[in-house]
Gaussian input, Z-matrix of N, CA and C with variables (Angstrom, degrees):
# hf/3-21g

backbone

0 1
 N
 C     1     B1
 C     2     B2     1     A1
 N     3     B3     2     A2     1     D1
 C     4     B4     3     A3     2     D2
 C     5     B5     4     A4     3     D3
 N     6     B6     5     A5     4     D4
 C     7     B7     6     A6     5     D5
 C     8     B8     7     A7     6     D6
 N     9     B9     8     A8     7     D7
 C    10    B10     9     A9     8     D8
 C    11    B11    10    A10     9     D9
 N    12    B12    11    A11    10    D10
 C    13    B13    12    A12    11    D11
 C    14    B14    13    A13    12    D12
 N    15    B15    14    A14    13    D13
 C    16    B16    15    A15    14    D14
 C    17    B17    16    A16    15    D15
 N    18    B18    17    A17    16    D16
 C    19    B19    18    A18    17    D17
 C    20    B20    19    A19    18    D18
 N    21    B21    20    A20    19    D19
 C    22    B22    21    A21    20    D20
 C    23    B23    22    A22    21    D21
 N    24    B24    23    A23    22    D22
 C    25    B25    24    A24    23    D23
 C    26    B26    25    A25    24    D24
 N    27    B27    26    A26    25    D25
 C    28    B28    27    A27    26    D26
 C    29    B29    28    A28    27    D27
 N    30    B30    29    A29    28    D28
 C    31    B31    30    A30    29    D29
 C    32    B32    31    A31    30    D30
 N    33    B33    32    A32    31    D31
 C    34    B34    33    A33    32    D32
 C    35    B35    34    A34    33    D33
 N    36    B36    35    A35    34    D34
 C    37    B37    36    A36    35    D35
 C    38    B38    37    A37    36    D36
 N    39    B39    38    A38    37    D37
 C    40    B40    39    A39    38    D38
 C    41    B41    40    A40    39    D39
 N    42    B42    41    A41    40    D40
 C    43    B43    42    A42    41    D41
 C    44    B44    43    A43    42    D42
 N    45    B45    44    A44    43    D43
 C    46    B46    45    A45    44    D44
 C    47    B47    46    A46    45    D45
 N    48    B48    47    A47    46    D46
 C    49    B49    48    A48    47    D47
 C    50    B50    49    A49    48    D48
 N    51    B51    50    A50    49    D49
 C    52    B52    51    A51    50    D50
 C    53    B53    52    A52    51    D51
 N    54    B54    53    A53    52    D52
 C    55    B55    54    A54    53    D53
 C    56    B56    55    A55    54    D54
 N    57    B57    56    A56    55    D55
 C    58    B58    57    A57    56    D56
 C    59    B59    58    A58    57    D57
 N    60    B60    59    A59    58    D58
 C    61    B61    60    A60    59    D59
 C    62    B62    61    A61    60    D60
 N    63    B63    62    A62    61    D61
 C    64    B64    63    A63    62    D62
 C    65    B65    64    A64    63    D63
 N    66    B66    65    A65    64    D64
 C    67    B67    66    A66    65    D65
 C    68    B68    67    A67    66    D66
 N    69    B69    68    A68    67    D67
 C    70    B70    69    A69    68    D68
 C    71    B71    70    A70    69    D69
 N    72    B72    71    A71    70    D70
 C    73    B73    72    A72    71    D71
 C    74    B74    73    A73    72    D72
 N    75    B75    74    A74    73    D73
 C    76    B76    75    A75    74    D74
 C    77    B77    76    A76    75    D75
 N    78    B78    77    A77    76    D76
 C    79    B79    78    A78    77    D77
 C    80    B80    79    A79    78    D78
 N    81    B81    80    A80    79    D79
 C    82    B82    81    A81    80    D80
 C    83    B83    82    A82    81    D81
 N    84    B84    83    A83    82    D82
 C    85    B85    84    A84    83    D83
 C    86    B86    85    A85    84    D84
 N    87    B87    86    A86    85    D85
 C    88    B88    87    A87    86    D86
 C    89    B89    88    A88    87    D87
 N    90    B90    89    A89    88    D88
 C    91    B91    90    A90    89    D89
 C    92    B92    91    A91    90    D90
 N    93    B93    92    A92    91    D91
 C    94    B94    93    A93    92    D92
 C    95    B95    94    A94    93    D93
 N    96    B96    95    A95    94    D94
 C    97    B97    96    A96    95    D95
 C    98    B98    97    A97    96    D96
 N    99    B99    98    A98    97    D97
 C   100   B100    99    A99    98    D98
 C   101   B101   100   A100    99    D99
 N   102   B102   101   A101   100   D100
 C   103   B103   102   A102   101   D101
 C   104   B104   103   A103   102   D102
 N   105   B105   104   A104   103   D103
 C   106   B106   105   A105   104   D104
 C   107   B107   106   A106   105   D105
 N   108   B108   107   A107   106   D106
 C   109   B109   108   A108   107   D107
 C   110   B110   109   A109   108   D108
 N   111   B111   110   A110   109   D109
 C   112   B112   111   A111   110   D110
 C   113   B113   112   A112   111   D111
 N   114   B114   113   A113   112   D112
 C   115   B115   114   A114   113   D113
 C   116   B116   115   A115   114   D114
 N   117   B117   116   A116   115   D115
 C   118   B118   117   A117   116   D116
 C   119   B119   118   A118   117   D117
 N   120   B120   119   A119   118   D118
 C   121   B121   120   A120   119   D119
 C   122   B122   121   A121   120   D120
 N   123   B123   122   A122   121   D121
 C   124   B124   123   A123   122   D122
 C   125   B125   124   A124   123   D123
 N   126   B126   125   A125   124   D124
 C   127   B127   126   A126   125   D125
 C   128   B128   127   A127   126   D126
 N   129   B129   128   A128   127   D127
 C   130   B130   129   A129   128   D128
 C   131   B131   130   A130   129   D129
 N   132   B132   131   A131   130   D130
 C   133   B133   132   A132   131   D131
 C   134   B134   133   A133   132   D132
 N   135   B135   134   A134   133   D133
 C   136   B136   135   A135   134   D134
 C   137   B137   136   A136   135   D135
 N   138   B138   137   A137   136   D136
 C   139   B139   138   A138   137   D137
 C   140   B140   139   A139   138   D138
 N   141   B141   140   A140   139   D139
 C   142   B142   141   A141   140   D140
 C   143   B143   142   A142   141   D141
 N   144   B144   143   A143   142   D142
 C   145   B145   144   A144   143   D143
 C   146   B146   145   A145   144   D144
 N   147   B147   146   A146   145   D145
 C   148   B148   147   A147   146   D146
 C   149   B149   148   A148   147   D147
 N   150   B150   149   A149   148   D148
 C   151   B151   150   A150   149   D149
 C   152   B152   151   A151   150   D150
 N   153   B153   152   A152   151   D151
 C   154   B154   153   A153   152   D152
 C   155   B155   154   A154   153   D153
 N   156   B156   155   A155   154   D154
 C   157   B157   156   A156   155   D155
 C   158   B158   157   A157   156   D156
 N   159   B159   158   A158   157   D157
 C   160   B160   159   A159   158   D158
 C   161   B161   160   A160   159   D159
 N   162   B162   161   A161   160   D160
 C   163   B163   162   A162   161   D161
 C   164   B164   163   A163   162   D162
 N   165   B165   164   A164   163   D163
 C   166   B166   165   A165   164   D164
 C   167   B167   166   A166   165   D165
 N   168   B168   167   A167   166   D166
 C   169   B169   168   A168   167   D167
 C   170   B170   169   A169   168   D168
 N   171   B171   170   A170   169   D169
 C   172   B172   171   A171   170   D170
 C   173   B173   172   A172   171   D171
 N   174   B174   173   A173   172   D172
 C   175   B175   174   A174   173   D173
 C   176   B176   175   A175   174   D174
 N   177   B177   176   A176   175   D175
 C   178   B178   177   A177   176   D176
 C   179   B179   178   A178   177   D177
 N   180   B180   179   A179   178   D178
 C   181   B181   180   A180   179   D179
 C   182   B182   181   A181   180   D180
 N   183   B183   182   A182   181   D181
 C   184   B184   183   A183   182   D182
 C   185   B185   184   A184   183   D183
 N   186   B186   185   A185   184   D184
 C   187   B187   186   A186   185   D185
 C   188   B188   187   A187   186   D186
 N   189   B189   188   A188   187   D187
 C   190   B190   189   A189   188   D188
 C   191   B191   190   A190   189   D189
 N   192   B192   191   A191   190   D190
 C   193   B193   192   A192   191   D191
 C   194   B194   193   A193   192   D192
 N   195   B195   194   A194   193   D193
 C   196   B196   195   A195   194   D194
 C   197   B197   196   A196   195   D195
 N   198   B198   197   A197   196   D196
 C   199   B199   198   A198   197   D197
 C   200   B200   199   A199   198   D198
 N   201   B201   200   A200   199   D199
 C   202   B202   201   A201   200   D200
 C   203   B203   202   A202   201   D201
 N   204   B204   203   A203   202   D202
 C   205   B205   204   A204   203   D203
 C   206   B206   205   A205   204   D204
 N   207   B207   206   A206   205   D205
 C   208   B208   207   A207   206   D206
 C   209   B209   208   A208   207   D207

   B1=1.4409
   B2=1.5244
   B3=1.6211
   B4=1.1661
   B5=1.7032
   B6=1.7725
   B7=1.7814
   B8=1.3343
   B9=1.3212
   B10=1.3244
   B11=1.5812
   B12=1.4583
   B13=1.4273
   B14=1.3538
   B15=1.5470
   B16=0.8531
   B17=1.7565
   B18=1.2758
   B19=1.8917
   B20=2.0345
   B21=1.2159
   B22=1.4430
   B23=1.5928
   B24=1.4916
   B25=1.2315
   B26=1.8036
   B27=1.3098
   B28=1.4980
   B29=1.9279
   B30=1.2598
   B31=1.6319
   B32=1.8964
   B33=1.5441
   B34=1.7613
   B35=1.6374
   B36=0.9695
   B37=1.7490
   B38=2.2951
   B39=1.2956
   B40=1.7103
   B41=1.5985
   B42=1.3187
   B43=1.8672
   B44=1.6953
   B45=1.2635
   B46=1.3188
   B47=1.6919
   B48=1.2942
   B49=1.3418
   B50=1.3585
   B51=0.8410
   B52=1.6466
   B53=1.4696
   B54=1.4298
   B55=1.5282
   B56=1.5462
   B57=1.4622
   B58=1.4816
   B59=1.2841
   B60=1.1408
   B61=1.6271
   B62=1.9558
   B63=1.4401
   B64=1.6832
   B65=1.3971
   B66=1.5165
   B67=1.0109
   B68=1.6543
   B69=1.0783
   B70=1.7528
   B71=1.5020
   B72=1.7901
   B73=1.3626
   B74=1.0579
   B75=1.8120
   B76=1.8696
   B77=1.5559
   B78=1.1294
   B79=1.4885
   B80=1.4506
   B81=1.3907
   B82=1.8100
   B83=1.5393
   B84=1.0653
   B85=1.6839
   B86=2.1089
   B87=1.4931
   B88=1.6363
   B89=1.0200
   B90=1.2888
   B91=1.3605
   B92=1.9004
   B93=1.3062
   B94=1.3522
   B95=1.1071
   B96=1.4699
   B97=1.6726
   B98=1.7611
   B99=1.5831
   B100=1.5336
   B101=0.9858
   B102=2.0862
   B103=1.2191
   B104=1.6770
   B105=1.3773
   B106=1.9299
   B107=1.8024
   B108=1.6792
   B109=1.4041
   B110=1.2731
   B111=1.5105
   B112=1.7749
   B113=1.3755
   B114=1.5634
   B115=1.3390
   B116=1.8057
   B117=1.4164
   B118=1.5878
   B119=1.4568
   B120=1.3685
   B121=1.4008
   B122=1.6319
   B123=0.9791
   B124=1.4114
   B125=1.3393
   B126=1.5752
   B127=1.8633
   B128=1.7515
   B129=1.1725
   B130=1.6204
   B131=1.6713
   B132=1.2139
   B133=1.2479
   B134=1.2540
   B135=1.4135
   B136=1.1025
   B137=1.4833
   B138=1.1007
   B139=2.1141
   B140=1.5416
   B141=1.5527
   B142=1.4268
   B143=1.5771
   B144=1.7481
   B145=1.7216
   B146=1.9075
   B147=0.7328
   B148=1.4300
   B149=2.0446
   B150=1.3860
   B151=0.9464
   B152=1.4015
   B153=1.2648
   B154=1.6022
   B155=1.9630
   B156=1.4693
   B157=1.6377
   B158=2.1189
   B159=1.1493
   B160=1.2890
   B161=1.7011
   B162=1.4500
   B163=1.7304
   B164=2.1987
   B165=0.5715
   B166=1.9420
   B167=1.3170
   B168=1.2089
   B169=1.2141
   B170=1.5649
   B171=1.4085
   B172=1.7778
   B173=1.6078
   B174=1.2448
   B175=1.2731
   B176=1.6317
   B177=1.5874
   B178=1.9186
   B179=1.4440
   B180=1.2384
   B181=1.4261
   B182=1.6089
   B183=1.2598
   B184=1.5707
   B185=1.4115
   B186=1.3704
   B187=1.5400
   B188=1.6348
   B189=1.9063
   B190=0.9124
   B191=1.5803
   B192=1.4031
   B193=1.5334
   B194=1.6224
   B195=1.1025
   B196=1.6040
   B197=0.9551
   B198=1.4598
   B199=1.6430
   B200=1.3363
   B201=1.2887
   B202=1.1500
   B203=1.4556
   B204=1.2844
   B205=1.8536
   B206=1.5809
   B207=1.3870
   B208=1.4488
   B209=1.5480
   A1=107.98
   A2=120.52
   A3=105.49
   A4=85.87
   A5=103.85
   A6=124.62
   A7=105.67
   A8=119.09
   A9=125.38
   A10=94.28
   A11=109.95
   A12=125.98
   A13=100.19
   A14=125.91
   A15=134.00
   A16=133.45
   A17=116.82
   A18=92.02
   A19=75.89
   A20=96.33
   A21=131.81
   A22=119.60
   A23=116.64
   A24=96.49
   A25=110.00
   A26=115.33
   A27=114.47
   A28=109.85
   A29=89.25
   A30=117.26
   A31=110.64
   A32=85.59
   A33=114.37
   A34=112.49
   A35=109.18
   A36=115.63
   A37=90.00
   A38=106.44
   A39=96.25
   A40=104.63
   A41=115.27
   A42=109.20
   A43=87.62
   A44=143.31
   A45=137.77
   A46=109.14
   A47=108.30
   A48=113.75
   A49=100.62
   A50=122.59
   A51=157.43
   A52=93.36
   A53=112.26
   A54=114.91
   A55=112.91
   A56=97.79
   A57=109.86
   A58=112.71
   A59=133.38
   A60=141.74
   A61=103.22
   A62=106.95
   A63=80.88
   A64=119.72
   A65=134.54
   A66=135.04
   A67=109.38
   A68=116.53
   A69=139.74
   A70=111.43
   A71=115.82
   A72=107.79
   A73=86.98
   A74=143.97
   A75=120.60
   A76=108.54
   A77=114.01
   A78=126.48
   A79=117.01
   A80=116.81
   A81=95.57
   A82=108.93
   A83=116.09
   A84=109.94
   A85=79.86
   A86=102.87
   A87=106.57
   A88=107.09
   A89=143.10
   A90=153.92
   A91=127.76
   A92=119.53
   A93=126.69
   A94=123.27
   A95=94.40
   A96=94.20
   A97=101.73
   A98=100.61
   A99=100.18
   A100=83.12
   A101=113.37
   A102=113.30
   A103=98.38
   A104=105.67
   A105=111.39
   A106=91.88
   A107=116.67
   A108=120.78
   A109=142.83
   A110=94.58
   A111=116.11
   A112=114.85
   A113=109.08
   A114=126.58
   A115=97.80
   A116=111.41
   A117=119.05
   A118=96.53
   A119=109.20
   A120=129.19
   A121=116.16
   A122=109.65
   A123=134.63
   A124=113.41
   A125=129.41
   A126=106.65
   A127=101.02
   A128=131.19
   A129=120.97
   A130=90.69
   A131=98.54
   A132=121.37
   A133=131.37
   A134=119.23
   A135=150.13
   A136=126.14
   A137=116.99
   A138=118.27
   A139=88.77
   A140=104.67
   A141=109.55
   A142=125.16
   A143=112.33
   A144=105.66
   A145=96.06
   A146=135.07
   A147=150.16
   A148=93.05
   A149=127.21
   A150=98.51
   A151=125.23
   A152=90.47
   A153=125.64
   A154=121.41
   A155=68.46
   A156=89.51
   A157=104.07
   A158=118.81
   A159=120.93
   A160=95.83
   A161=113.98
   A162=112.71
   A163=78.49
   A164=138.41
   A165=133.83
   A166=99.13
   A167=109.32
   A168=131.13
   A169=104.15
   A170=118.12
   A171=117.59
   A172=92.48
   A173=114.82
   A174=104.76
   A175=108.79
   A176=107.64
   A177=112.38
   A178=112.91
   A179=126.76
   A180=127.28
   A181=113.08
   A182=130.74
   A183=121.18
   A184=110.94
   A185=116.17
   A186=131.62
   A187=97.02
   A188=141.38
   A189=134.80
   A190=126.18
   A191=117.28
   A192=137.88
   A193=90.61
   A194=119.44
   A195=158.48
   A196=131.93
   A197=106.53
   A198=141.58
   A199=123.49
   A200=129.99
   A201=135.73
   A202=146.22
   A203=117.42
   A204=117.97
   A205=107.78
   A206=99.30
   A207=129.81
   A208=107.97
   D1=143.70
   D2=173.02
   D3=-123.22
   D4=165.25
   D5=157.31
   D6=-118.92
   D7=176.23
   D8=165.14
   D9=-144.95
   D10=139.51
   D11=-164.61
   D12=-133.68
   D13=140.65
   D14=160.04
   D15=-103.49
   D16=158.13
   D17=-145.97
   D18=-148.26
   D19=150.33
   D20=166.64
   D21=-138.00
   D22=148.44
   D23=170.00
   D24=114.83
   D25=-35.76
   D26=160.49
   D27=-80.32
   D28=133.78
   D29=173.96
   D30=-29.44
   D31=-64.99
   D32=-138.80
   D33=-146.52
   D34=136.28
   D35=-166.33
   D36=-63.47
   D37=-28.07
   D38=176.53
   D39=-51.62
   D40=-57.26
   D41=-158.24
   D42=-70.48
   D43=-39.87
   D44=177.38
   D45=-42.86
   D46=-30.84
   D47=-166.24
   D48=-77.40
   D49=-66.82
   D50=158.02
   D51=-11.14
   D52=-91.08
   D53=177.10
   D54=-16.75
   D55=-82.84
   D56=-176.96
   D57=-27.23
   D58=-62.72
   D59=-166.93
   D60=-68.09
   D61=-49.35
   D62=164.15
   D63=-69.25
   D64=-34.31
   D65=170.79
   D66=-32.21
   D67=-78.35
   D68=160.60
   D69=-6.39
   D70=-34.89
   D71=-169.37
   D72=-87.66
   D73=-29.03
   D74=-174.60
   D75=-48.12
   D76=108.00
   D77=154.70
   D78=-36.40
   D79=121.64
   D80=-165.20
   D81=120.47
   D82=-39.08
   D83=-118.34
   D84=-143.11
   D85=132.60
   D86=158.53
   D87=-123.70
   D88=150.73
   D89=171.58
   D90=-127.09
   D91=99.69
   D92=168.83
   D93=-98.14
   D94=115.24
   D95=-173.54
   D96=-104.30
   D97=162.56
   D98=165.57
   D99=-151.27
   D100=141.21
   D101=-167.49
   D102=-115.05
   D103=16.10
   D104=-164.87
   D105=-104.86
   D106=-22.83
   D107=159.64
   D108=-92.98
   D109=6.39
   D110=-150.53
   D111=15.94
   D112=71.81
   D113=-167.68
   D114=-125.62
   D115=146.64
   D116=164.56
   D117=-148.69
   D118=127.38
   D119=162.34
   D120=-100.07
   D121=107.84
   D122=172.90
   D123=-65.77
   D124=106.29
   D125=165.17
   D126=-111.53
   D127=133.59
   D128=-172.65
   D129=-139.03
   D130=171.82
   D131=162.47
   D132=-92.79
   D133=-24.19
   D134=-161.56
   D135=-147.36
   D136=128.09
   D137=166.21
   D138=-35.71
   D139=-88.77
   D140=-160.84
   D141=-33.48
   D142=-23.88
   D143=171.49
   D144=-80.60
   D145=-24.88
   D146=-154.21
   D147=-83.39
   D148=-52.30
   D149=159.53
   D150=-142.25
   D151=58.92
   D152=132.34
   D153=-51.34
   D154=-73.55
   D155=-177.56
   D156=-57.08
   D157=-48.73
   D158=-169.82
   D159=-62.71
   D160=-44.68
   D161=-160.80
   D162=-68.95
   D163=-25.02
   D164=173.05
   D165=-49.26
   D166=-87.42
   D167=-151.27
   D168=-48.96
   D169=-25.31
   D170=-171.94
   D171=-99.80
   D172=-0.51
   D173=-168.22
   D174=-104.29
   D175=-49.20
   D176=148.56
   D177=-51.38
   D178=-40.53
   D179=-158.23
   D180=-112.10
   D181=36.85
   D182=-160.39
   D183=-26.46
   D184=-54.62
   D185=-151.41
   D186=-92.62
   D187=6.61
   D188=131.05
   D189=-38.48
   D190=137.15
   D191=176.87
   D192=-107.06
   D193=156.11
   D194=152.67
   D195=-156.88
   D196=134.53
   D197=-166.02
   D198=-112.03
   D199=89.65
   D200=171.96
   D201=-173.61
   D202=127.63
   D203=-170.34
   D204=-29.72
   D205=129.70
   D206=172.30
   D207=-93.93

């Protein structure tokens, strides 16, 4: 399955970088970020790697926003 999420709230294409690569260790789960679209493409196997990865991202990023169909 893939999502595409939209994100506000990171600084600088570095913590985007950053993200991505912990994102990368969910087993399951690929993550492309572009931080010049504030775009993340999600590919998972699973809901549960899917928000996995989202419970991360608020968890590195408190002051991150995300946008996307449930």
């Amino acid at each position: 399955m893939e999502k595409m999420v939209r994100f506000t709230g990171l600084c600088c294409a570095h913590c985007a970088a950053k993200l991505e690569k912990k994102l990368n260790k969910i087993k399951g789960l690929e993550a492309t970020m572009s931080f010049v679209s504030s775009k993340i493409l999600f590919e998972y196997e699973d809901e549960e790697k899917f928000m996995e990865a989202i419970a991360l991202c608020k968890k590195e990023y408190p002051d991150m926003e995300l946008a996307y169909d449930k």
